[in-house]
MIDOSE-1310 file (N, C-alpha, C; in nm, 2 decimals, decimal comma, always signed):
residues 123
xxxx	-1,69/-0,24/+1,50/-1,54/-0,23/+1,48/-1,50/-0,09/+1,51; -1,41/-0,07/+1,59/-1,33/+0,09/+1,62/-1,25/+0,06/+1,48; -1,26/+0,14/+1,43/-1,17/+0,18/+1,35/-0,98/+0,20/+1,36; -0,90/+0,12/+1,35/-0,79/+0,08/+1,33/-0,70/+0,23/+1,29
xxxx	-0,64/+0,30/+1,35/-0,55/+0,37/+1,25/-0,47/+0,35/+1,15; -0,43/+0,19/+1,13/-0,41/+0,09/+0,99/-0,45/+0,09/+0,91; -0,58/+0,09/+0,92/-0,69/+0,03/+0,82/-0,74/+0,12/+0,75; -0,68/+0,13/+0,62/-0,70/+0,22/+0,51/-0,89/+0,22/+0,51
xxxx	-0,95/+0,32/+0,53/-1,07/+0,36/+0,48/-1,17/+0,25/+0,41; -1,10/+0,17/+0,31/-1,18/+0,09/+0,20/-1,16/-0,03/+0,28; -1,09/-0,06/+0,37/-1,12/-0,22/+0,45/-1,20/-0,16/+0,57; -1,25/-0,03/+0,61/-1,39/-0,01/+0,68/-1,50/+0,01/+0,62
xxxx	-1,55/+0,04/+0,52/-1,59/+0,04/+0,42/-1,63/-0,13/+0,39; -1,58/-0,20/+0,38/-1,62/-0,33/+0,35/-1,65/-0,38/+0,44; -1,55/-0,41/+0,58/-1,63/-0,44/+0,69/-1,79/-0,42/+0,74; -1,77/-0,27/+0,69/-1,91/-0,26/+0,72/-2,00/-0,28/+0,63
xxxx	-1,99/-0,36/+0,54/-2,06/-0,40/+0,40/-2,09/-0,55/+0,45; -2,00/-0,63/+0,49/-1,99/-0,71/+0,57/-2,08/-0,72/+0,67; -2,09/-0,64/+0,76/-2,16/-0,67/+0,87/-2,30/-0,65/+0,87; -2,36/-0,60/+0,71/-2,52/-0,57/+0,69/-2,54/-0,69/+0,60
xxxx	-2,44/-0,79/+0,57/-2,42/-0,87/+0,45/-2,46/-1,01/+0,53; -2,38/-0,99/+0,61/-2,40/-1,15/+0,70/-2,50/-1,21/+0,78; -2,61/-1,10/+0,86/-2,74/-1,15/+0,84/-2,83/-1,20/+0,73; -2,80/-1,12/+0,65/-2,90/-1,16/+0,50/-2,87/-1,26/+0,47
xxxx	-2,73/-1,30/+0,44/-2,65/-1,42/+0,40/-2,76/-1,53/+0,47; -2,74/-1,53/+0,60/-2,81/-1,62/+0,68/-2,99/-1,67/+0,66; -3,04/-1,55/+0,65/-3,21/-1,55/+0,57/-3,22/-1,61/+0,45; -3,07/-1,62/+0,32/-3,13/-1,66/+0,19/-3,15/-1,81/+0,21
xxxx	-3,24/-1,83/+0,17/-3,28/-1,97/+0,08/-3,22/-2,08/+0,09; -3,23/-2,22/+0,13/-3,09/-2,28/+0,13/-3,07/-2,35/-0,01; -3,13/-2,32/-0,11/-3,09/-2,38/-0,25/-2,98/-2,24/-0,29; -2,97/-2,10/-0,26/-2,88/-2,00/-0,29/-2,83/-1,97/-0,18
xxxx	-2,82/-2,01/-0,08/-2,73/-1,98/+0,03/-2,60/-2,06/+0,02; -2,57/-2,17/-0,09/-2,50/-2,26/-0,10/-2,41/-2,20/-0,20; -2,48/-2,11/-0,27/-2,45/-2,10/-0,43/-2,34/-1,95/-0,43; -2,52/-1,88/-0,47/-2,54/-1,74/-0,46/-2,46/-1,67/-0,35
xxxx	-2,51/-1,72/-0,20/-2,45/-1,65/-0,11/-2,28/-1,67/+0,01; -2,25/-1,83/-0,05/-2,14/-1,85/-0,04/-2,02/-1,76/-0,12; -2,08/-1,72/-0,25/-2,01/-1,67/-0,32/-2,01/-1,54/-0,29; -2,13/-1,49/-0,23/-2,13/-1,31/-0,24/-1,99/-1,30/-0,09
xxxx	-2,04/-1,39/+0,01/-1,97/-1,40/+0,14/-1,80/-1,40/+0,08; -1,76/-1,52/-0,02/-1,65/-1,51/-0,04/-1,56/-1,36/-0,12; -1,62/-1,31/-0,22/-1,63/-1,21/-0,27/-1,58/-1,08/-0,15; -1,61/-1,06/-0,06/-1,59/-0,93/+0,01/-1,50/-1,00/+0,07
xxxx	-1,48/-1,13/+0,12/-1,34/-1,14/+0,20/-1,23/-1,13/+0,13; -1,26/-1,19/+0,00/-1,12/-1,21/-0,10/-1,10/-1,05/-0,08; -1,17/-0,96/-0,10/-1,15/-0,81/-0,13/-1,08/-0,75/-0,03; -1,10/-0,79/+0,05/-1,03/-0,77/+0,21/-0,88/-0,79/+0,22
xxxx	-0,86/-0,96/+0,12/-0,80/-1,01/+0,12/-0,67/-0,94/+0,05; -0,74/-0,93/-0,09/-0,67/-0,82/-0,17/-0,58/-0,70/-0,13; -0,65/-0,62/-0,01/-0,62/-0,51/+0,02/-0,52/-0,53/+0,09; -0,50/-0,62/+0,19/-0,42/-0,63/+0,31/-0,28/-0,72/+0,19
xxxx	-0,27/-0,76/+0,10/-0,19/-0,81/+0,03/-0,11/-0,68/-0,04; -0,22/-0,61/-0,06/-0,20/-0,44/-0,14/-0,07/-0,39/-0,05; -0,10/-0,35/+0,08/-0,07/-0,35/+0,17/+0,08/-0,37/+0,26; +0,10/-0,48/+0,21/+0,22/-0,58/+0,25/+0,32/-0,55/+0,14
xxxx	+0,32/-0,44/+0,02/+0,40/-0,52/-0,08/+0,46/-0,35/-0,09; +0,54/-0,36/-0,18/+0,59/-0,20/-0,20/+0,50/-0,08/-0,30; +0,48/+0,00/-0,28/+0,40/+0,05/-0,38/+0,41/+0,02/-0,51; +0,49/+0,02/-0,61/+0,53/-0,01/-0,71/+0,45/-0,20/-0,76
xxxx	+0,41/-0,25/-0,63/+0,34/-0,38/-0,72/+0,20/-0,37/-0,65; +0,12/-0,29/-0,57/+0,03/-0,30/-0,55/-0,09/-0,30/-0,62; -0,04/-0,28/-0,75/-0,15/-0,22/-0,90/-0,24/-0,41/-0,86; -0,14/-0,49/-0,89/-0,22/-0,60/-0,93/-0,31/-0,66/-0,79
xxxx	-0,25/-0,69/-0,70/-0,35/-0,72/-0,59/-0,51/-0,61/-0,58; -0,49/-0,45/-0,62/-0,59/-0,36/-0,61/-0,68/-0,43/-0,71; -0,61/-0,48/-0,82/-0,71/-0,46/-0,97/-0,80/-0,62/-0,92; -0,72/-0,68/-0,83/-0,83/-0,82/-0,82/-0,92/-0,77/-0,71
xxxx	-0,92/-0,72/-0,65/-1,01/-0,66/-0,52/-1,08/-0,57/-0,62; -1,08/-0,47/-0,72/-1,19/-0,41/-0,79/-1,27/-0,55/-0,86; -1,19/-0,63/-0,94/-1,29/-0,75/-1,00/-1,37/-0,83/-0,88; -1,35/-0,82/-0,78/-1,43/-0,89/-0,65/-1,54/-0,78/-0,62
xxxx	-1,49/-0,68/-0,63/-1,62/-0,59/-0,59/-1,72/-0,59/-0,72; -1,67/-0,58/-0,86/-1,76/-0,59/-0,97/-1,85/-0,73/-0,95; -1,76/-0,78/-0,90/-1,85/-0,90/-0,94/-1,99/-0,91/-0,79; -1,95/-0,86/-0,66/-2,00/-0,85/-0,53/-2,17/-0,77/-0,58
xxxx	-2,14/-0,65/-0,65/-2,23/-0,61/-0,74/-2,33/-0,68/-0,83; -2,26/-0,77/-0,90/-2,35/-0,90/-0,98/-2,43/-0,98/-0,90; -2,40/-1,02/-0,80/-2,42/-1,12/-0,71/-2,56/-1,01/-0,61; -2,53/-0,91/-0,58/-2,62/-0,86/-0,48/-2,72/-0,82/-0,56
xxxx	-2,70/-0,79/-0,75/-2,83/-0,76/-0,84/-2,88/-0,89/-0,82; -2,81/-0,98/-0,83/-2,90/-1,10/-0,86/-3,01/-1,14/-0,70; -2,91/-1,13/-0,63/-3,01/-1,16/-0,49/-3,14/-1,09/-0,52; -3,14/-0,98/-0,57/-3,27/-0,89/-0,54/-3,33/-0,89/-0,64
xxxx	-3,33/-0,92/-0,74/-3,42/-1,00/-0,87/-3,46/-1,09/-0,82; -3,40/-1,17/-0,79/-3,45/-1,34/-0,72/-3,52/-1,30/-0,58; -3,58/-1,19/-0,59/-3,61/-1,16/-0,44/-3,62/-1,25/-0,31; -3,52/-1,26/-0,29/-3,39/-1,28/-0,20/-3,34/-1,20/-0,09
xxxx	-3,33/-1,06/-0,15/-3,32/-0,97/-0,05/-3,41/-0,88/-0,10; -3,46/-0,77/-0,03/-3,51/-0,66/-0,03/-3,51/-0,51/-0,10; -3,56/-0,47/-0,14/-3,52/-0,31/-0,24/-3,43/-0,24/-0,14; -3,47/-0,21/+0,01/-3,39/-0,15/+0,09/-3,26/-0,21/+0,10
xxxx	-3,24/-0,30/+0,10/-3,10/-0,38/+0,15/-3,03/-0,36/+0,02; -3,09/-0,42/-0,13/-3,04/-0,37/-0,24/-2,91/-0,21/-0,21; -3,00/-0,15/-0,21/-2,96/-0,01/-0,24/-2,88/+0,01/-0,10; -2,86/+0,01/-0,01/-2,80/+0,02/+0,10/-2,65/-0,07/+0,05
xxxx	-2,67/-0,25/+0,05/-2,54/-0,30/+0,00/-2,46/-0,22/-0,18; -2,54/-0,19/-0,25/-2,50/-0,15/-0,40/-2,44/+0,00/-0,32; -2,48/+0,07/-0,24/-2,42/+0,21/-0,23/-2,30/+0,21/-0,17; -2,29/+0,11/-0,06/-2,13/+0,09/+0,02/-2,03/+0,03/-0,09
xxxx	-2,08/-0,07/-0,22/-1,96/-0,15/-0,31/-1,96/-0,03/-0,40; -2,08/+0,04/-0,46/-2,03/+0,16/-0,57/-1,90/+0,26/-0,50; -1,90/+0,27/-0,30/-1,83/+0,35/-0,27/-1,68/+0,27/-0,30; -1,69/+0,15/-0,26/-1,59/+0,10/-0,18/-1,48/+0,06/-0,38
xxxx	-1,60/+0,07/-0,49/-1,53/+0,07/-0,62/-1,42/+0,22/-0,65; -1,52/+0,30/-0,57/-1,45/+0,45/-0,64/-1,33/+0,44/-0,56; -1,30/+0,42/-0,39/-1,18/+0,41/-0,35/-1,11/+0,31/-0,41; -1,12/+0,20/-0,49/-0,99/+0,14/-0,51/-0,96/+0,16/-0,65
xxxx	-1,07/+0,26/-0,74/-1,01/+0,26/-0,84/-0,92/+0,41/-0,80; -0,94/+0,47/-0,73/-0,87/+0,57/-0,70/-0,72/+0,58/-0,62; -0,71/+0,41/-0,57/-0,64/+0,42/-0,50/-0,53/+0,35/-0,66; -0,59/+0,28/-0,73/-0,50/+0,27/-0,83/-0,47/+0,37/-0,95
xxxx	-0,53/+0,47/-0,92/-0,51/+0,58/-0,98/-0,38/+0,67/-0,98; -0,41/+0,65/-0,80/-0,27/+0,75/-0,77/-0,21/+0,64/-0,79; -0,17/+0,50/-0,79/-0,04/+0,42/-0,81/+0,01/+0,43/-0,94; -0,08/+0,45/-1,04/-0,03/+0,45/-1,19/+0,02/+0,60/-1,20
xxxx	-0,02/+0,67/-1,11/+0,06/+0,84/-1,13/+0,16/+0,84/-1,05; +0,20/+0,74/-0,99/+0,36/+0,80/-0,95/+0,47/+0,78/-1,03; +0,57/+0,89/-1,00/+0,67/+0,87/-1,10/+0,75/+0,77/-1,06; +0,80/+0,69/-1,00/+0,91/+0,59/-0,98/+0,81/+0,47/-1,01
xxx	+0,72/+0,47/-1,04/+0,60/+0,34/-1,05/+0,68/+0,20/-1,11; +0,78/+0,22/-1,19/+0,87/+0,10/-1,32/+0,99/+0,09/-1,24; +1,03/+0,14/-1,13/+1,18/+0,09/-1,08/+1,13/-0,03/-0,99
């Protein structure tokens, strides 16, 4: 993906979380590929989904679309611990997917950071 002059940082960031995600997806298991990895798959799109919703709306309401795209990434987290317990995926893949969602958490709690610090945030 060329990178978009649109596309705020944290939806390349996930894309590319995405694109190391969706082979693996394809290798799990088909008793957790139904489950486990339907859901990790839906999980980063909802988050995607979130953002570009973030996006569309005026600053002043974007708090709530950000805060469901951070609960999609917390949970994106749960789901990729569990793959690699259930060795499912790999220590490398582990730590590779867990380092782009720890990133992809700090930009959106950051991005709701500066939304709760602006001053017209209640009009």
């Amino acid at each position: 993906m060329t990178q978009n002059s649109f596309d705020p940082p944290v939806v390349v960031k996930i894309y590319k979380t995405y694109q190391i995600l969706m082979p693996l997806l394809a290798s799990f298991p088909k008793p957790q590929r139904y489950s486990l990895g339907q859901t990790l798959d839906r999980c980063l799109l909802a988050m995607l989904e979130h953002i570009f919703e973030a996006n569309a709306v005026p600053l002043p309401l974007r708090e709530g679309s950000l805060l469901k795209a951070e609960a999609k990434c917390e949970l994106a987290k749960i789901l990729v611990r569990l793959s690699c317990e259930g060795k499912i995926i790999e220590n490398t893949q582990y730590y590779q997917l867990m380092a782009n969602l720890q990133e992809i958490g700090k930009m959106l709690r950051g991005w709701i950071k500066y939304i709760r610090n602006q001053p017209n945030r209640d009009e």
